[in-house]
DRENKOL-911172 format. One record per atom (N, C-alpha, C): x, y, z. Coordinates in nm, 4 decimals. Atoms other than C-alpha are relative to their C-alpha. Example, Ala and Ser with C-alpha at 12.3 -4.5 7.8 and 13.67 -1.06 7.14 Angstrom:
DRENKOL-911172
REC; x; y; z
REC; 0.0890; -0.1190; 0.0000
REC; 1.2300; -0.4500; 0.7800
REC; 0.0900; 0.1200; 0.0000
REC; -0.0820; -0.1190; -0.0060
REC; 1.3670; -0.1060; 0.7140
REC; -0.0770; 0.1090; 0.0730
END
This chain:
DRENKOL-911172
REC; x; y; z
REC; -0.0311; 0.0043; 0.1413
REC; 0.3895; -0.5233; 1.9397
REC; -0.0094; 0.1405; -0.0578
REC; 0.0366; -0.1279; 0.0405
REC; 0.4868; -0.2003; 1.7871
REC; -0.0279; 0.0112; -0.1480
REC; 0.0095; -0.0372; 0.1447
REC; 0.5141; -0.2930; 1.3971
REC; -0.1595; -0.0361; -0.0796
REC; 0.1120; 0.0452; 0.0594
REC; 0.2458; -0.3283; 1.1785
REC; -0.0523; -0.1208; -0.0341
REC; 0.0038; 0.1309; -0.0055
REC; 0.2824; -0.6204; 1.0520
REC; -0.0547; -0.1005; 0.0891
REC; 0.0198; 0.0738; -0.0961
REC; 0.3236; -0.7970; 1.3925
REC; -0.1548; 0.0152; 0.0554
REC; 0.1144; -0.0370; -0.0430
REC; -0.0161; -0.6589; 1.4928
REC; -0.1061; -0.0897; -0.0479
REC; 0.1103; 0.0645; 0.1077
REC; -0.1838; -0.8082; 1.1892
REC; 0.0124; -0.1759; 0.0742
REC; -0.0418; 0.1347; -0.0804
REC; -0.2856; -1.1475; 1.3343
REC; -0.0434; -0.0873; -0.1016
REC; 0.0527; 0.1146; 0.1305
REC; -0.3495; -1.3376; 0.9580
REC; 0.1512; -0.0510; -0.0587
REC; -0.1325; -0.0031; 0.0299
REC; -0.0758; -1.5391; 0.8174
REC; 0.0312; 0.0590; -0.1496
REC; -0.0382; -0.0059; 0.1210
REC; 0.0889; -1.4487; 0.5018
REC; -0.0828; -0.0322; -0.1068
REC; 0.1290; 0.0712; 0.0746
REC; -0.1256; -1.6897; 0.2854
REC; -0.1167; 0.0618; -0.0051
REC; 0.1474; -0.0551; -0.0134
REC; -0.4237; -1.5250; 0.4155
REC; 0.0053; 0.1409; -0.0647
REC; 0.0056; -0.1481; 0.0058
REC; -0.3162; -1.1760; 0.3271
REC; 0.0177; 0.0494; -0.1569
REC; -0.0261; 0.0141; 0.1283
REC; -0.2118; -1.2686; 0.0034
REC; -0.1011; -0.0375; -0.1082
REC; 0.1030; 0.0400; 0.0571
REC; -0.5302; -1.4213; -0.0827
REC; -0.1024; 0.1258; 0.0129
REC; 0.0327; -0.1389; -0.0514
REC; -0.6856; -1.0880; 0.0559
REC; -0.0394; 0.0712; -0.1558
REC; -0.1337; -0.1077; 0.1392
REC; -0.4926; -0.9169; -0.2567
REC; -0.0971; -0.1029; -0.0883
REC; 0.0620; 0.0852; 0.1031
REC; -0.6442; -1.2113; -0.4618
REC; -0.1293; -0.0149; -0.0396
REC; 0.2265; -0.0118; -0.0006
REC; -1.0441; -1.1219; -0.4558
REC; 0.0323; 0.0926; -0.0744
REC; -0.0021; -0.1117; 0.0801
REC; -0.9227; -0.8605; -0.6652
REC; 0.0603; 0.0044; -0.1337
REC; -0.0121; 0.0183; 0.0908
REC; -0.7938; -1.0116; -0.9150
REC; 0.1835; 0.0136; -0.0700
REC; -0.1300; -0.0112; -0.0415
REC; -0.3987; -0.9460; -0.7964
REC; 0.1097; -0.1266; 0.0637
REC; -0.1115; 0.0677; -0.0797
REC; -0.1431; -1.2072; -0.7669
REC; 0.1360; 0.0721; 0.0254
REC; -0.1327; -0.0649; -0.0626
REC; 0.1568; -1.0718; -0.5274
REC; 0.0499; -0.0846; 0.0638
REC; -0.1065; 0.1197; -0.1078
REC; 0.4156; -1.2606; -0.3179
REC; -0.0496; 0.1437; 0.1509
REC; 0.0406; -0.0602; -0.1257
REC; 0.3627; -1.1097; 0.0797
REC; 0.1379; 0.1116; -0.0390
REC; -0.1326; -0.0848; -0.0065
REC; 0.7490; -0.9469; -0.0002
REC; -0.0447; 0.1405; -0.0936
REC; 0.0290; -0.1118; 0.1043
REC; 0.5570; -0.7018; -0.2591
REC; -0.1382; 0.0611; 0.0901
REC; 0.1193; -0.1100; -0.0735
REC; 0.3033; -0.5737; 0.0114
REC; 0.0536; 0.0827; 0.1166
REC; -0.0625; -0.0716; -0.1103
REC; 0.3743; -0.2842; 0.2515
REC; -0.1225; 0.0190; 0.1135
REC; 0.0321; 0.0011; -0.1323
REC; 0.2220; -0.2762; 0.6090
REC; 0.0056; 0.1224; 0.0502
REC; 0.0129; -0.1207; -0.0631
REC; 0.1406; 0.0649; 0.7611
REC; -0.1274; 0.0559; 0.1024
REC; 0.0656; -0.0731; -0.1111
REC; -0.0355; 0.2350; 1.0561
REC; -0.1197; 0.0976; -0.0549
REC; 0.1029; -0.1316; 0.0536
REC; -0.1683; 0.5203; 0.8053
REC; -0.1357; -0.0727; -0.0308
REC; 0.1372; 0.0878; 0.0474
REC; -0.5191; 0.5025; 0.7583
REC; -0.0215; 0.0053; -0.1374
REC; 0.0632; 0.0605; 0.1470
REC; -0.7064; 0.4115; 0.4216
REC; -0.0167; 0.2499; -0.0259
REC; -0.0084; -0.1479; -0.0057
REC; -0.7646; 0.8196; 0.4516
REC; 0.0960; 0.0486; -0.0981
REC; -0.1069; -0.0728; 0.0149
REC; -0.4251; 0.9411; 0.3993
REC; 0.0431; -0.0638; -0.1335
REC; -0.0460; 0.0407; 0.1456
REC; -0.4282; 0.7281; 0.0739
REC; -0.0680; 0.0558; -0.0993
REC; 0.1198; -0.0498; 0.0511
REC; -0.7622; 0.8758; -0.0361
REC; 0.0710; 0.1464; 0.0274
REC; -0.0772; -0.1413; 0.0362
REC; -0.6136; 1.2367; 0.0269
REC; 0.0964; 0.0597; -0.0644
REC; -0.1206; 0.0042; 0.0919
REC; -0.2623; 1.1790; -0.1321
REC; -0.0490; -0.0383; -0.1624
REC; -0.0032; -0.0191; 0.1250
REC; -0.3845; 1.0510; -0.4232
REC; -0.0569; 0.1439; -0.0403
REC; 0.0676; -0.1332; 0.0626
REC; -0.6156; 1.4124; -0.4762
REC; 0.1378; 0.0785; -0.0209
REC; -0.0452; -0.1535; 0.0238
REC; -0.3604; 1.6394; -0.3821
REC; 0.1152; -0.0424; 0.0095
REC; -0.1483; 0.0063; 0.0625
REC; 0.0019; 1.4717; -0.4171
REC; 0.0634; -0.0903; -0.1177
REC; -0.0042; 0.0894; 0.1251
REC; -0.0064; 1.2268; -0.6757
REC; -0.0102; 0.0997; -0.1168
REC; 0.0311; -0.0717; 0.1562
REC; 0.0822; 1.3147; -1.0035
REC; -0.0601; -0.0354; -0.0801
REC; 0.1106; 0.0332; 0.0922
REC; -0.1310; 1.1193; -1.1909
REC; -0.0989; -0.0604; 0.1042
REC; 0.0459; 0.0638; -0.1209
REC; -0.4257; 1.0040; -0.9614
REC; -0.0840; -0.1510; -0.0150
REC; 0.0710; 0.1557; 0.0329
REC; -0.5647; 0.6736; -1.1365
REC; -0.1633; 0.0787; -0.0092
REC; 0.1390; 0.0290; 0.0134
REC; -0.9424; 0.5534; -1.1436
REC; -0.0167; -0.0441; 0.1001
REC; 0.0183; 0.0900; -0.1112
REC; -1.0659; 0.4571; -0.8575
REC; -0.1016; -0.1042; -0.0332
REC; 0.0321; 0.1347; 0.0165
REC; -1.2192; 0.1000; -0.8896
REC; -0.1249; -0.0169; 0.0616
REC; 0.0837; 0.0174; -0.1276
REC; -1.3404; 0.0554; -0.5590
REC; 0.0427; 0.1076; 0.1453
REC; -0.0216; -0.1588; -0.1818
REC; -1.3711; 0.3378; -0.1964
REC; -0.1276; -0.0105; 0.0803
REC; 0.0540; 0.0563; -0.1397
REC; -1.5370; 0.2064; 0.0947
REC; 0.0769; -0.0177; 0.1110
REC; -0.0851; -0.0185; -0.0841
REC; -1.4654; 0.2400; 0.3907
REC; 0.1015; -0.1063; 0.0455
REC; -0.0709; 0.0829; -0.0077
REC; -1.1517; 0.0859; 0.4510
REC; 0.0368; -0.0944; -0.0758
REC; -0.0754; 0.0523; 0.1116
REC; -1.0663; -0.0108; 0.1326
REC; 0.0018; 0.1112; -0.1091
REC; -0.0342; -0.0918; 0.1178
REC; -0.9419; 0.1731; -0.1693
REC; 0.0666; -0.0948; -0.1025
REC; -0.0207; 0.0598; 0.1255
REC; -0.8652; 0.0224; -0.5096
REC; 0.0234; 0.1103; -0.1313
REC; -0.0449; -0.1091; 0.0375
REC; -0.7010; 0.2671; -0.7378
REC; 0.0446; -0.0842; -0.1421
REC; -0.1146; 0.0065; 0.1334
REC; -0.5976; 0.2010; -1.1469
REC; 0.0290; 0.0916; -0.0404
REC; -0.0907; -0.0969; 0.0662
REC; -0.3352; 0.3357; -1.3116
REC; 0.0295; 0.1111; 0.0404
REC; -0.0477; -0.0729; -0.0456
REC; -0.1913; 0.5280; -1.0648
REC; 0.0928; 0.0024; -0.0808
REC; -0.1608; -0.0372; -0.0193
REC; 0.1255; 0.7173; -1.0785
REC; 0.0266; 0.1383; 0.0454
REC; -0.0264; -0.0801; -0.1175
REC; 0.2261; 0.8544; -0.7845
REC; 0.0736; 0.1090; -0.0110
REC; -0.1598; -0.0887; 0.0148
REC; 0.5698; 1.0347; -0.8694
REC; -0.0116; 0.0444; -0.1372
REC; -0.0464; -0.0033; 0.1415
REC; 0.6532; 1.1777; -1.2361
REC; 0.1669; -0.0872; 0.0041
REC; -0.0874; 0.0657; 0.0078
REC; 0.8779; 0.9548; -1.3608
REC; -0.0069; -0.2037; 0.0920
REC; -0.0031; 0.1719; -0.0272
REC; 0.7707; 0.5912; -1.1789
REC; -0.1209; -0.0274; -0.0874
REC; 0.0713; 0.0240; 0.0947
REC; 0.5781; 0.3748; -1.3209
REC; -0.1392; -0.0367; 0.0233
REC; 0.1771; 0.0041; 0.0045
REC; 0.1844; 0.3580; -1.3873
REC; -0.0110; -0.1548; 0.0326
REC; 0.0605; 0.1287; -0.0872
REC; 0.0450; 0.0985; -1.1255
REC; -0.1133; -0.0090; 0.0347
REC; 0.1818; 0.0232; -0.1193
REC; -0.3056; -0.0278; -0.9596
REC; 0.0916; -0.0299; 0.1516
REC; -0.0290; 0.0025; -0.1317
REC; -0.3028; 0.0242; -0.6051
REC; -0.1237; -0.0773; 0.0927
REC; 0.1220; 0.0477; -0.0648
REC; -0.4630; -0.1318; -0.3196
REC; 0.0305; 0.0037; 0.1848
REC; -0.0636; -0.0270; -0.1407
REC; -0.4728; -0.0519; 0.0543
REC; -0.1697; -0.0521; 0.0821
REC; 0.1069; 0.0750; -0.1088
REC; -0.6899; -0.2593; 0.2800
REC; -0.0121; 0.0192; 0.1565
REC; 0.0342; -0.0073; -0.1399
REC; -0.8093; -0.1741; 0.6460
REC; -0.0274; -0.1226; 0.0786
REC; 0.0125; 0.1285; -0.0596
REC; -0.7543; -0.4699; 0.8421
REC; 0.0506; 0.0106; 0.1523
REC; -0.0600; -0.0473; -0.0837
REC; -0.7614; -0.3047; 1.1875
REC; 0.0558; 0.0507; 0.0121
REC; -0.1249; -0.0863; -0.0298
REC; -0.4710; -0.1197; 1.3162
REC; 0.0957; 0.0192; -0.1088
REC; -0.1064; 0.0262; 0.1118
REC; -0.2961; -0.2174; 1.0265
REC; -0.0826; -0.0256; -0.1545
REC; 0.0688; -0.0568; 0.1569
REC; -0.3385; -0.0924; 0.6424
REC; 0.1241; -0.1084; -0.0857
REC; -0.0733; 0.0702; 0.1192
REC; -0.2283; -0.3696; 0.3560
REC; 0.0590; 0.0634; -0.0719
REC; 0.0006; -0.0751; 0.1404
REC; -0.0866; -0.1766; 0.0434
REC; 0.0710; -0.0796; -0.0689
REC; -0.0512; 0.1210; 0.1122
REC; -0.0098; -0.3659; -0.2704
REC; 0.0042; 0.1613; -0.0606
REC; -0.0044; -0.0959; 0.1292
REC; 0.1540; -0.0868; -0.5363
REC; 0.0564; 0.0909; 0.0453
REC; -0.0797; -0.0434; -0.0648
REC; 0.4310; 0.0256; -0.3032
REC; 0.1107; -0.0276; -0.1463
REC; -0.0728; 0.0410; 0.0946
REC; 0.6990; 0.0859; -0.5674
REC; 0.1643; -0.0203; 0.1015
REC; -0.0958; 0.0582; -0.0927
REC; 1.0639; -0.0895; -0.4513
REC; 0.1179; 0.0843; -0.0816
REC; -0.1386; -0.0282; 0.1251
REC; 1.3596; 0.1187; -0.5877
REC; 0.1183; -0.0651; 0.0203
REC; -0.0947; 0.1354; 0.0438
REC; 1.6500; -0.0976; -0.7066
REC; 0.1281; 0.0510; 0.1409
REC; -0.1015; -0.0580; -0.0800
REC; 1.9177; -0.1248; -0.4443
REC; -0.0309; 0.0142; 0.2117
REC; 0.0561; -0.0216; -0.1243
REC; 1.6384; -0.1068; -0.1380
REC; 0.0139; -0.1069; 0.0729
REC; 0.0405; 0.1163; -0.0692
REC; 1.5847; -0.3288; 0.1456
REC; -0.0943; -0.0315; 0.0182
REC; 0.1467; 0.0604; -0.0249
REC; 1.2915; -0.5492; 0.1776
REC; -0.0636; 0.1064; 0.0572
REC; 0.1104; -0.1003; -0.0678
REC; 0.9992; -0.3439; 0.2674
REC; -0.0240; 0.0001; 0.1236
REC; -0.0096; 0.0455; -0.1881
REC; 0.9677; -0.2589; 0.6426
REC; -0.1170; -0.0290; 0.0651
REC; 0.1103; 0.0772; -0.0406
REC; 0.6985; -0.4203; 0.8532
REC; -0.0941; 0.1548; -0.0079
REC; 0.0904; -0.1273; 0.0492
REC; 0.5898; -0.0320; 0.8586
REC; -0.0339; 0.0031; 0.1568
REC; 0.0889; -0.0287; -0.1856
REC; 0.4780; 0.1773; 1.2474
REC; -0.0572; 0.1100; -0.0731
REC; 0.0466; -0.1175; -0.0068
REC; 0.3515; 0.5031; 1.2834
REC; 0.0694; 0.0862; -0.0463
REC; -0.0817; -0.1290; -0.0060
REC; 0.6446; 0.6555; 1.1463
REC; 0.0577; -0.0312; -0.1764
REC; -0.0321; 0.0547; 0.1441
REC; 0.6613; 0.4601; 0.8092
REC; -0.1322; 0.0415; -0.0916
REC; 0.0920; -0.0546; 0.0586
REC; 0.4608; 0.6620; 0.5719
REC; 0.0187; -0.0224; -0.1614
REC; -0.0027; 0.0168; 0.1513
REC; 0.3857; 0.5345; 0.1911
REC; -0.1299; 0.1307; -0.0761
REC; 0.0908; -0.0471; 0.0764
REC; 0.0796; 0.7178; 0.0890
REC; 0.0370; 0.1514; -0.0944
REC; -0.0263; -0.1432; 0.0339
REC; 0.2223; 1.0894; -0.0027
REC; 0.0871; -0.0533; -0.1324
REC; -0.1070; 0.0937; 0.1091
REC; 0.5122; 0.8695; -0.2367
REC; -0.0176; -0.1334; -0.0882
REC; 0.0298; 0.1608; 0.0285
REC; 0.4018; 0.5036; -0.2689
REC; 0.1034; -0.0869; -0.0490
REC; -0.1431; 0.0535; 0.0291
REC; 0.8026; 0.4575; -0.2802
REC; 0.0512; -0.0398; 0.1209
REC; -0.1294; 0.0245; -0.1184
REC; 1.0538; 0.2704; -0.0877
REC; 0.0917; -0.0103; -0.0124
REC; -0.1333; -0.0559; -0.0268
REC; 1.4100; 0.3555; -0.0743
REC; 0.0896; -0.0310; 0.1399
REC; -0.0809; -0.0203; -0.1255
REC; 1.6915; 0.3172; 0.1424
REC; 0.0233; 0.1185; 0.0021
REC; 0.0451; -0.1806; -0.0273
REC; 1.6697; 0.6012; 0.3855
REC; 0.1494; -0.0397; 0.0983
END
């Protein structure tokens, strides 16, 4: 199994409820799946984010972020990126209009520097 996703061995329901201890209802189609660690979200927000939020909650392997905004010009979100093994949750992936569903996400699918997805 190379994608992220596939790795993760919880179903949908479960991952969604995950998201839901926090006080976040999402559909699974509004969460992105990635390899990067909880790290590379905790470093991007310091030094590439343009606005960097509040952080909530930062333990290891979790991060909880309000009122991000990642980019100038998108829009001010709470973020959330969960360590669940090999594979990092993120809720607060923004979808720009026109994209395709979000990709299950490997080693080569990187949100944290952007927290955008685009057709590439």
């Amino acid at each position: 199994m190379n994608e992220a996703r596939e790795r993760l061995q919880m179903s949908d329901g479960e991952i969604v409820d995950r998201i839901a201890r926090f006080g976040y209802r999402v559909s699974v189609a509004q969460i992105a799946f990635t390899s990067e660690p909880v790290e590379d979200f905790r470093e991007a927000r310091l030094k590439r984010w343009f606005r960097a939020g509040a952080v909530k909650v930062n333990e290891p392997g979790l991060l909880v972020i309000e009122d991000a905004q990642p980019r100038p010009g998108q829009r001010t979100r709470d973020v959330i990126v969960i360590g669940l093994g090999a594979t990092r949750v993120v809720m607060g992936v923004e979808i720009k209009p026109g994209a395709p569903p979000l990709a299950a996400g490997s080693a080569l699918c990187r949100y944290a520097p952007t927290m955008e997805w685009e057709r590439r």
